[in-house]
N, C-alpha and C positions, 0 to 999 in steps of 0.2 A: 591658211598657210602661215606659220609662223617665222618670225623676222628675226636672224639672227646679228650682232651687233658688226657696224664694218671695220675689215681687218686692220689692225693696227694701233686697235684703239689701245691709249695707254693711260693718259690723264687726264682730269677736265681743264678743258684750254681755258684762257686765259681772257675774260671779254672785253669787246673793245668799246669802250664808253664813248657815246651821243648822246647830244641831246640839240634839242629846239622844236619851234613851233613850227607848224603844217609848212610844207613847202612842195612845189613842182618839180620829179626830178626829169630829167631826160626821156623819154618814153610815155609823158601824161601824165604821169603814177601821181596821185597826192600822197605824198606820206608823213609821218609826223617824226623826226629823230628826238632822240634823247640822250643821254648819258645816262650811264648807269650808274643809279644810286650805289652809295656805301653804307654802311649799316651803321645803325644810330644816329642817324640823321632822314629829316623826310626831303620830297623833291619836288619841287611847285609841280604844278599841275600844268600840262601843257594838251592843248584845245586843237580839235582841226576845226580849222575854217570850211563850214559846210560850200560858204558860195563856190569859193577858191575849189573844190574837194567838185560839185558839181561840173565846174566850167572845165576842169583838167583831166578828167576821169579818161582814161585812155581804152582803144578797144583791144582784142585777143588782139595776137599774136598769128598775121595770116601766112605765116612761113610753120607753123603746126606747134611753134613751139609754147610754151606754157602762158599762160593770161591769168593777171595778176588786176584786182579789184580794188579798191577802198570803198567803202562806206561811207556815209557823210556821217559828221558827228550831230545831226539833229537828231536822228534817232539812237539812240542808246541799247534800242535790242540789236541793233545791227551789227556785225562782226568789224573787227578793227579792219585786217586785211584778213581776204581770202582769193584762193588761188590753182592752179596747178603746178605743182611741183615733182620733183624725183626726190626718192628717198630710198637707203641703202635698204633691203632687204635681207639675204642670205649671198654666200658663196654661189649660189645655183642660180638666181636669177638678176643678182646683182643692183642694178634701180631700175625701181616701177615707177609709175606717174602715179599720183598720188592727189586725193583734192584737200588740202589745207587749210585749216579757219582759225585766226588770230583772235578772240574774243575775252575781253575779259580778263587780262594775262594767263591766257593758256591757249596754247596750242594745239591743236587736234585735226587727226587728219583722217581721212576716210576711204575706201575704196573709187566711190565717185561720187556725187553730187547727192543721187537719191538715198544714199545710205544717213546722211544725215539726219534724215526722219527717225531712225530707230538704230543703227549701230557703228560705233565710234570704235576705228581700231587702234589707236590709241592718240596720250596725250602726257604733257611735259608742263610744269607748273614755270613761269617764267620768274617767279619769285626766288631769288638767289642761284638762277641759273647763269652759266656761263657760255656767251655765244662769240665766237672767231671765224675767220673766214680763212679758209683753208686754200683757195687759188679763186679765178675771178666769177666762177661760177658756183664752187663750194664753199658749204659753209655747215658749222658744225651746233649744235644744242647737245647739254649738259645737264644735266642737275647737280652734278658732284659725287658722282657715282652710283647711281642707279638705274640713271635711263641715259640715253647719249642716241640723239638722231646726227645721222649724216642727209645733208640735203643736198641736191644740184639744182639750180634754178637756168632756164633756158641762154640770160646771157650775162652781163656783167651789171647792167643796168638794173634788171629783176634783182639780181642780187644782193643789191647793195640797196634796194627799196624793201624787201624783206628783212632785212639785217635792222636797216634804218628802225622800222614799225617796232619791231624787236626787241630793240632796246626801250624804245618807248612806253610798250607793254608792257617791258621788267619795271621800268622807271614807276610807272603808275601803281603798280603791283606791290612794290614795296612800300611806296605813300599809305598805299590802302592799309597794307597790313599794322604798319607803324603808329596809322592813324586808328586801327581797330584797338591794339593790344593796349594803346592811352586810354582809350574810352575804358577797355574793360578794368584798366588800373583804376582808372577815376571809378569806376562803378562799386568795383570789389573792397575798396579802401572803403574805411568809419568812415561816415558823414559826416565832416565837420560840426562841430559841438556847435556854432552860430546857425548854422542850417538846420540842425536838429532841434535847439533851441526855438528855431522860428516856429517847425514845423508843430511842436508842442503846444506855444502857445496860441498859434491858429485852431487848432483840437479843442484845444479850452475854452478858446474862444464860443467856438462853435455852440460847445457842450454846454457852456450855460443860455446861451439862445436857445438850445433844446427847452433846457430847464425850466428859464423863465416861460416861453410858451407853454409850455406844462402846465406850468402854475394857473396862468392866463385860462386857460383850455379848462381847467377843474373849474378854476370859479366861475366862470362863465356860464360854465355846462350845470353847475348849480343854479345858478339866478335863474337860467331859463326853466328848471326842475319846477322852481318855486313859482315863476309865472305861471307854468302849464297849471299847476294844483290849484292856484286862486283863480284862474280863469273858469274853473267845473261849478264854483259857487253859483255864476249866474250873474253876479250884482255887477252893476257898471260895465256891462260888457265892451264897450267903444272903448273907453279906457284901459281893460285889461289886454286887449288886442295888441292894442297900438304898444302896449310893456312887452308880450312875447313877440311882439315884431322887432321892436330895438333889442330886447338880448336875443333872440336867435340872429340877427347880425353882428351883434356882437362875438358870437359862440362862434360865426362864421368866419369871422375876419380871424381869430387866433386860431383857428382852426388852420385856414390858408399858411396862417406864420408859423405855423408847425410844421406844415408840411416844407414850406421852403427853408426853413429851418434845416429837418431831414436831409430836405435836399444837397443845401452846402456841405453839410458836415460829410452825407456820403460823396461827395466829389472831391472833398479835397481826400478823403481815407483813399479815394480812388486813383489819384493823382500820388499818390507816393505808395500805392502798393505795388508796382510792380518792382519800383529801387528795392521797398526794405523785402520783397520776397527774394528778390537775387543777390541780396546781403545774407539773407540770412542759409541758401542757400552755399553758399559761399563758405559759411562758417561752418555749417554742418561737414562740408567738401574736408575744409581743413581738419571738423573734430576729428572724422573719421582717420584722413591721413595720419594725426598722429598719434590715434589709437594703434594706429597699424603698425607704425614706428615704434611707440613704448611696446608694445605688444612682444616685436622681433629684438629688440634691447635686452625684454627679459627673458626671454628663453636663450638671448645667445648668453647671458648674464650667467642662467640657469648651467648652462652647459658648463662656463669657465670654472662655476664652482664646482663643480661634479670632476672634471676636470683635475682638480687643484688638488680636491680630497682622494681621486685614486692616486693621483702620484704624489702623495705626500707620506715620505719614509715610515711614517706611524699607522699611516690607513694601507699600507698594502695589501695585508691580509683583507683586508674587511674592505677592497674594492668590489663593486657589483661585476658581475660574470656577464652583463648586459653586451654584445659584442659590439651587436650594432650602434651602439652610442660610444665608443671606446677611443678616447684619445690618444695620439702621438707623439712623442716628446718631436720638434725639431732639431733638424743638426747643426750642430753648434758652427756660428761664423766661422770660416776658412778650414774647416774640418778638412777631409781627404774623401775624395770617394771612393764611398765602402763597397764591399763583396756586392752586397745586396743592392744598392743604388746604379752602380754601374751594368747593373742586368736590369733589363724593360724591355716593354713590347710599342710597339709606334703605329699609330695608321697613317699611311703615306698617302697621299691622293695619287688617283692613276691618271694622269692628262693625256688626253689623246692627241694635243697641239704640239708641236714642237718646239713653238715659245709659247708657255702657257701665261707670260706676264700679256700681252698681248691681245691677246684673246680671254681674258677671267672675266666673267661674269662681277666677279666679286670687284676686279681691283678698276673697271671703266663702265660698268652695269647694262642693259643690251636695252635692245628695241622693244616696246611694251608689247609687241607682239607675240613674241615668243623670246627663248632664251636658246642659249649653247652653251658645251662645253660637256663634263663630264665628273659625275658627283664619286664614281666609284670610289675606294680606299683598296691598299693592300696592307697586309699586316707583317709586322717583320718582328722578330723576336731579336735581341743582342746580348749576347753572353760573353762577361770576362775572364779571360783568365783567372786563376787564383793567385789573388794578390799577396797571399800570405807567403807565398815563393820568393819574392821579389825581399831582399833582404833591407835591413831599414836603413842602409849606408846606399846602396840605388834611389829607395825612394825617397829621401832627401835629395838625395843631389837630381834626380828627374825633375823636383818640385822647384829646388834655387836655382838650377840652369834657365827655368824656362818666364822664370819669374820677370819680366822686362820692366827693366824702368830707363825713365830718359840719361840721353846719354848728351853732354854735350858736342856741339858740332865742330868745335876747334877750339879745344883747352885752352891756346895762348890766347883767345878772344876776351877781352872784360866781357864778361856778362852784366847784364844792368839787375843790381838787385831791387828787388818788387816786397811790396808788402806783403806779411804773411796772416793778417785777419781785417776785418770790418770793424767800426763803432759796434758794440752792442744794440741788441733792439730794444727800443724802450717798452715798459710794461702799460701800453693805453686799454683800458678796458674798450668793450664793443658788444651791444647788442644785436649780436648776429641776426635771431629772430623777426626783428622789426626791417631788415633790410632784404634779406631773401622769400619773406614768406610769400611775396605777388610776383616772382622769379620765376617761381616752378614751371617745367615745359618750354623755356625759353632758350633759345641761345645765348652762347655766355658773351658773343662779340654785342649783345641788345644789352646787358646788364651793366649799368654804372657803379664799379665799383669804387669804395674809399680804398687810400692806398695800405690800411688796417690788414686786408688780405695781400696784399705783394709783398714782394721781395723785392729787395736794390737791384733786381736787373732786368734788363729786358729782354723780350725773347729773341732778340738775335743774340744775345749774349748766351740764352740756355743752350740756345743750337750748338755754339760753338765751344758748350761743354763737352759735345759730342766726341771731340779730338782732347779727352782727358787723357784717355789712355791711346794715342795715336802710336805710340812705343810696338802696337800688333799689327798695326799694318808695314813698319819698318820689316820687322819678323816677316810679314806676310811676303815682300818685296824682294825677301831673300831665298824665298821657296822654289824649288824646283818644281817641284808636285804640283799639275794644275787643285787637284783634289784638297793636295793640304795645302794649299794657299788658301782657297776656300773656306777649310775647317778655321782658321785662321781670321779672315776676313767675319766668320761667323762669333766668332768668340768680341771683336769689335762690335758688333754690333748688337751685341749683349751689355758690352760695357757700359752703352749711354744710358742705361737704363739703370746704373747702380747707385746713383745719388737720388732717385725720386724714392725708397726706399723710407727716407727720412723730412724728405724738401719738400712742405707740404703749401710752403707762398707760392699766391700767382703772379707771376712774372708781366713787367708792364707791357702794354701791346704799344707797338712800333707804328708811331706815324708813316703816315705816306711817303714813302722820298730818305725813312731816317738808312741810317747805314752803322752798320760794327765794324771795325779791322781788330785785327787781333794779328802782330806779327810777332813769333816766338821761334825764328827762325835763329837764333844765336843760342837758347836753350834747350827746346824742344823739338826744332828742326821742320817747323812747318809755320806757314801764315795761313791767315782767313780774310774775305770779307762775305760780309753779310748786305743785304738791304729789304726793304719792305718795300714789291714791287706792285702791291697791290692792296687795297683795302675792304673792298666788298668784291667778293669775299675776301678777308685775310689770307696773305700771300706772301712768304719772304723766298727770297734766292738766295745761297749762300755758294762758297765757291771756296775749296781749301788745296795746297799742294805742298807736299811733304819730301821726305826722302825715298824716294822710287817710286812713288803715289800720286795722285791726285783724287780729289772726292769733290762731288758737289749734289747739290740735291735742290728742288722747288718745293717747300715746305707750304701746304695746308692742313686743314682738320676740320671736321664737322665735329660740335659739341653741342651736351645737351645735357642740361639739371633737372635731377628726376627726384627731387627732394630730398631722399634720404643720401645720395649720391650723384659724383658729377663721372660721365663718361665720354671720353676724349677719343675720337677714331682719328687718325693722319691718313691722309688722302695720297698726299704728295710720292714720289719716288726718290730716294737717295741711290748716288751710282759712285764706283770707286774702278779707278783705272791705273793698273801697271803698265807704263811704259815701254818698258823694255823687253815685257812680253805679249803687249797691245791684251791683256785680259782682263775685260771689264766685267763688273758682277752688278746686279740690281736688287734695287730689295725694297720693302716698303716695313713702315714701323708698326706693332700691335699696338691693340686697346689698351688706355691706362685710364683705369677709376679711382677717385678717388671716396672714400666710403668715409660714413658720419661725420656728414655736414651739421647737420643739428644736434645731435647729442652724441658725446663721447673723443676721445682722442681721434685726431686725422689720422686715415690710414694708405697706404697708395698699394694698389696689384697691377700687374701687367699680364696680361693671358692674351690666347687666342694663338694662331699657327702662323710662322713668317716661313716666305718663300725667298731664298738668292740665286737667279739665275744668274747663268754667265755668258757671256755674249761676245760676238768677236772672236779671239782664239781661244775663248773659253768656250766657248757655244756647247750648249748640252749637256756642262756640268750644274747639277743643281745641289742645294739642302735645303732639308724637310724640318723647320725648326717650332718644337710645341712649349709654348710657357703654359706652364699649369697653373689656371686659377686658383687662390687660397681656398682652403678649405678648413674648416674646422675638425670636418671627420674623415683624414685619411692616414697611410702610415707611410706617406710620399711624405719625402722633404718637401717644405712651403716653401712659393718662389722658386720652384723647379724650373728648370728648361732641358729639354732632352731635342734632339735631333742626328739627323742622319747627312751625310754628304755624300752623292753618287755622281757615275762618272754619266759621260753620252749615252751608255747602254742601263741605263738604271740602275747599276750595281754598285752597291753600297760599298766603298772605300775608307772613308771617316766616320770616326761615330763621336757627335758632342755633349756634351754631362756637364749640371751646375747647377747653379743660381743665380740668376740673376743682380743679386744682392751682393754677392760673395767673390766667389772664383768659377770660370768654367776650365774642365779639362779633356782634352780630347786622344782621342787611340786609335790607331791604324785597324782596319779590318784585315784582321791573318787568314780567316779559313771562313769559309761558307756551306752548309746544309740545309737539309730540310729540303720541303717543295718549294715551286716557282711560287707556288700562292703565298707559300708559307715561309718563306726562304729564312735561315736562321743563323748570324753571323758572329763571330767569337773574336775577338779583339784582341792585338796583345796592351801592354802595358800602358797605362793614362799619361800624358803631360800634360805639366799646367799652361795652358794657353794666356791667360790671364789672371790677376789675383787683386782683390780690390785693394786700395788704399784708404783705409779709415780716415773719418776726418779727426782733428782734435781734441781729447777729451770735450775742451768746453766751447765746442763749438756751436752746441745748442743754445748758448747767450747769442749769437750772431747768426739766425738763422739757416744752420746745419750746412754751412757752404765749407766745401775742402777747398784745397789752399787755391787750384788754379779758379772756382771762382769770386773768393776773395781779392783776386786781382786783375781780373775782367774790366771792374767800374775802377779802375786804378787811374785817377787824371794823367795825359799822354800830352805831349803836346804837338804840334806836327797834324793830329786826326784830320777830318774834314769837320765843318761847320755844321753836320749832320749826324755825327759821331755819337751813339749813345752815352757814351761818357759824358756829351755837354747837355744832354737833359737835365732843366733844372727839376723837376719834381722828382726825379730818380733820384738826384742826387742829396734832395733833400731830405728826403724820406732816410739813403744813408746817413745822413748825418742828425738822425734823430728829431727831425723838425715835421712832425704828421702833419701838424694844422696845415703850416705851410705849404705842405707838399700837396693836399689833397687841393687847395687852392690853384695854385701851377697846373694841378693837373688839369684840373676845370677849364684852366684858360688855352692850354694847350688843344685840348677837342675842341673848344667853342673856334680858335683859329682854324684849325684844318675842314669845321664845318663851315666857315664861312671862305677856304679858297675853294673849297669844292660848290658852294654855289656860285662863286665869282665864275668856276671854270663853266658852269652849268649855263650862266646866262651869258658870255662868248661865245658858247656853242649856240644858243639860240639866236643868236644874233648875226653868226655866221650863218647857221641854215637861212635865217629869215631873208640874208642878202644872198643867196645861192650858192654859195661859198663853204668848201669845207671846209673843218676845224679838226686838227689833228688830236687823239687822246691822247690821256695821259703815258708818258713814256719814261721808264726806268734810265739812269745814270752809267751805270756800272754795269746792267745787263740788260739783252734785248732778246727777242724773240728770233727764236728758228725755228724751224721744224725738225721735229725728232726722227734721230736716226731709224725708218723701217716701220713709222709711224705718219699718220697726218695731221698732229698733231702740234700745236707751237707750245714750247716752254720755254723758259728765260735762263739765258744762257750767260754767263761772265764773258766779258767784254776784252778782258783785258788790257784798260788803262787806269785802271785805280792805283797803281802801285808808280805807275807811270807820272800820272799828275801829283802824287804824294809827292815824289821826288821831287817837281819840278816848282810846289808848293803851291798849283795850280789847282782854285776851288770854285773857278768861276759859272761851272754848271750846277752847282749849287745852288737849291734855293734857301730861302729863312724860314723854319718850321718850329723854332724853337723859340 
């Protein structure tokens, strides 16, 4: 019977770090808490006390309800904890009991006890998983989107002795790993030249103790030659005896030193063959990878030039007729959309759920037992009007009317003027090569980077590039149309996506505790704050409210370098609500890669399909939004984005057209045809919903940042003592000082690792005296439960703006 994911699921929550040593809780239970590690740091190792573990061991449960085990930790094959539990199933049967086994950080649970022996139906790697507790008996596992168990345990007590084990299991789990992926650096990196040196001259060594034996073993094997032959004469026999007795001992004895000779020399070859076989094994690993790299460099090289000479005015004639290899010219930055562009076909997903955010496979991933949901597509054609009607005195003024830019919020206000670029970036060379080549496969939150690849800003600052062009949601807020508020909202959330285009630095990741404001409420007509409410995994809350709007979103991401390229998925949800018509939309962000990491210019794409549902008085408005992967062989504009807007009954009312890069423009659906399967909808005339703002000629001296984030890292004063602005290695790095800065940075992580074990051995010292210890907990935002979900996300607080006023920073800690 396959297990479908329980209803509601929207995010991975949010876990709640333990930690300490073996402790009795209420009930018998020996359990071992932990805190949950953060990544890039390891976690002492935390012991059960077998005696303690034996003397506390409690029995079932004789009211039927679930009985929960520890193991002693003298045995090691033993399961950490094991149990009976309930776990969410499907809609139909709702929770089953379930027999559970905590081993090894992983989890796995079984129909009953005997299945054990031979069939596991499923299990969850506790290694950067996320565990929360959902009410006193529920509680939720994560992976980050893949797999997500809901569990119920019999009462409060169980619960919170599962949870406890739990984290523990994570905790150990990540040591392990952390401690693996060192050895295999240590293993896979040159031998030190001293260690290699040694290793050489011990070989040497050896090799002429061969030698000399050698030598030894000849002459000796001779004199005895010459004894045996003067012993046949006869004469002096006693005499000659006594000569082949002393050289055949002799002959004996280098013989023996030969052999142990042998000996040594094959023990030590023996003792470091397995290093230089998995060195060199290693190296083969990498020749091959970047055969495979130069390999795909020249054919795509191959193609540029093929490329270059058909569209080059002199070879037109003499282009090959080849079709299938046939280049596209792209269309030119803020072009119009053409006849041809403005008609496409879409495949829409058919959901059978009525909130399919909810319920996706894709966006909270299901029970390993089986899956839900609904893979179908329908296909819809879109045809535009002929724009060649539309006279060119209309399609200017459609194009400048719709073109928004900020306005200020009350003319007689001084506006505080801000700067309008950065210091230049200085030119420091970098051997890329020597730094990422033991990377690969890794997550990027494991890799220590120099600040050579950032940017002066942090990621709560990139977030709150997201409100560059908030100018669409003002628009969006003036809409009558649920539909084309949407199309609207949709064209926003295109935008954040038009500086990575060219911004190919990585942005500094945010301590624990750091925070952004960004108030641009006398210019731009809206504020932000940001904070980092989470570090393992990486976790920011941000919270923005505008003119008829507000947005906020729980930003994470799973990431992974695949050598030739880094690919970034977001996890998290961004939501955006009007007020005044209570219509809230949801949406999650696609895939961006970033391609030639090793060789060739950086390049960034964004592809894959975005869903916005609407919720609340929107409910059942959605859009179907597809970014088209670059391609080298198509006759699609590159950095396309196409999608559809429809109302509660599926029917396509907006239709969206762009680039991501550029401008999107969107058109009312006038008439509908064709079959239901096929349904085929004709548009009248495009507006521009959005149109990018170039940055400055030379803004490629100062790392491709347009004006609003040039003045992002702008010193404020007033911030909180947590404020990205007062990073010193951010700021160092702005102001041209690398060494410097790479220094700061160092000392910066080496602090946050050592209050994270400060917090770690508090908690152990609280569990040890029976006593809780609260986790860590955000400033500015805390946890709730999500609307129509069981899920906790981190919600704005709203007193940051509060204690700004009041110059109040005393919940602050020193992270800086």
């Amino acid at each position: 019977m396959s297990e479908t994911p329980m209803p509601g699921m929207a995010k991975p929550a949010t876990p709640t770090p333990l930690l300490g040593p073996s402790v009795v809780v209420p009930g018998g239970v020996v359990v071992a808490p932990a805190v949950a590690a953060v990544a890039a740091a390891t976690v002492p190792a935390a012991t059960v006390n077998a005696a303690a573990a034996a003397a506390s061991l409690a029995s079932a449960n004789p009211n039927g309800g679930s009985s929960t085990s520890v193991a002693a930790a003298a045995s090691q094959a033993e399961p950490d904890m094991k149990g009976w539990l309930l776990k969410w199933t499907n809609y139909l049967k709702g929770y089953q009991k379930r027999w559970f086994v905590l081993s090894k950080g992983v989890l796995s649970y079984y129909r009953n006890q005997a299945e054990m022996a031979h069939t596991c139906r499923g299990t969850i790697s506790l290694h950067g998983a996320l565990i929360h507790t959902v009410d006193s008996c529920t509680f939720v596992i994560s992976n980050g989107g893949t797999q997500t168990f809901h569990i119920k345990a019999a009462n409060e007590v169980e619960r919170q002795s599962w949870v406890t084990a739990l984290e523990l299991a994570k905790a150990k789990a990540i040591r392990a790993m952390e401690s693996d992926e060192e050895e295999e650096d240590n293993t896979a990196n040159t031998i030190p030249s001293e260690e290699l040196n040694l290793v050489v001259r011990e070989l040497t060594v050896r090799l002429e103790n061969l030698k000399t034996c050698y030598d030894l073993i000849t002459k000796h094997g001779a004199a005895l030659q010459r004894a045996l032959s003067e012993l046949e004469t006869g004469d002096d026999l006693a005499n000659k005896t006594k000569i082949v007795s002393e050289r055949a001992t002799l002959f004996r004895i280098s013989s023996n030193a030969m052999i142990n000779a042998c000996s040594d020399y094959l023990q030590t070859a023996q003792t470091q063959g397995h290093k230089w076989s998995k060195m060199l094994q290693h190296e083969r690993d990498q020749k091959l990878h970047l055969e495979e790299m130069v390999e795909q460099l020249a054919r795509q090289h191959s193609h540029l030039e093929q490329a270059a000479t058909r569209h080059r005015p002199n070879a037109a004639t003499s282009a090959s007729d080849d079709e299938d290899n046939e280049f596209y010219d792209a269309q030119e930055e803020g072009g119009s959309v053409t006849q041809e562009d403005s008609s496409f076909i879409l495949n829409i997903p058919v959901t059978t759920h009525h909130n399919h955010r909810r319920n996706s496979n894709d966006a909270t991933g299901s029970s390993s037992e089986g899956e839900d949901g609904n893979s179908e597509t329908q296909q819809v054609l879109v045809v535009a009007e002929n724009l060649d009607n539309m006279d060119v005195t209309d399609r200017i003024s459609v194009h400048s009317s719709q073109a928004l830019t900020p306005t200020l919020a009350n003319q007689s206000k001084v506006v505080r003027k801000r700067r309008t670029r950065v210091p230049d970036k200085p030119n420091y060379p970098l051997n890329l090569w020597s730094i990422i080549k033991n990377c690969i496969g890794k997550d990027l939150s494991k890799i220590p980077m120099p600040v050579n690849f950032n940017e002066p800003l942090s990621m709560l600052q990139r977030l709150t590039e997201d409100f560059e062009y908030s100018e669409i949601l003002d628009k969006a807020a003036q809409a009558k149309d649920t539909c084309e508020q949407l199309a609207y909202v949709t064209a926003f959330t295109v935008s954040s996506y038009s500086t990575t285009s060219n911004r190919t630095g990585k942005p500094f990741n945010p301590l624990l505790g750091e925070t952004y404001e960004c108030d641009r409420t006398d210019d731009l007509g809206w504020r932000c704050i940001n904070e980092q409410v989470s570090h393992h995994p990486p976790m920011a809350a941000q919270y923005c409210e505008g003119r008829g709007w507000r947005c906020w979103q729980e930003f994470t991401m799973t990431s992974k370098f695949r050598g030739k390229y880094i690919q970034i998925v977001p996890l998290g949800y961004a939501h955006v609500e009007f007020p005044a018509t209570g219509n809230r939309y949801t949406w999650r962000k696609v895939t961006t890669t970033v391609h030639n990491i090793i060789v060739g210019k950086l390049w960034v794409d964004n592809h894959g399909d975005m869903e916005i549902f609407g919720e609340r008085n929107a409910k059942g408005v959605k859009c179907h939004l597809k970014y088209l992967p670059y391609s080298y062989f198509t006759r699609d504009t590159q950095r396309r984005v196409k999608g559809v807007v429809m109302d509660s009954s599926n029917q396509v009312k907006w239709v969206v057209n762009g680039t991501w890069d550029s401008k999107i423009e969107i058109a009312p659906v006038t008439s509908t045809s064709g079959s239901t399967e096929n349904p085929v909808y004709k548009t009248g005339n495009y507006k521009t919903a959005w149109t990018r703002r170039m940055p400055p000629p030379d803004s490629d001296r100062y790392y491709n940042f347009t004006l609003l984030a040039c003045q992002l890292n702008e010193p404020e004063p007033g911030v909180a003592p947590t404020d990205s602005r007062l990073r010193p290695d951010q700021r160092l790095m702005e102001d041209g000082k690398w060494n410097e800065s790479n220094q700061e940075k160092l000392r910066l992580e080496e602090g946050q690792r050592a209050r994270r074990r400060q917090r770690e051995a508090e908690a152990e010292t609280a569990a040890a005296e029976g006593r809780p210890y609260p986790p860590y907990e955000p400033i500015w935002f805390g946890k709730e439960k999500e609307e129509g979900t069981d899920n906790l996300v981190h919600v704005y607080n709203g007193t940051y703006w509060d204690a700004k006023a009041k110059g109040d920073w005393s919940k602050c800690s020193t992270i800086f």
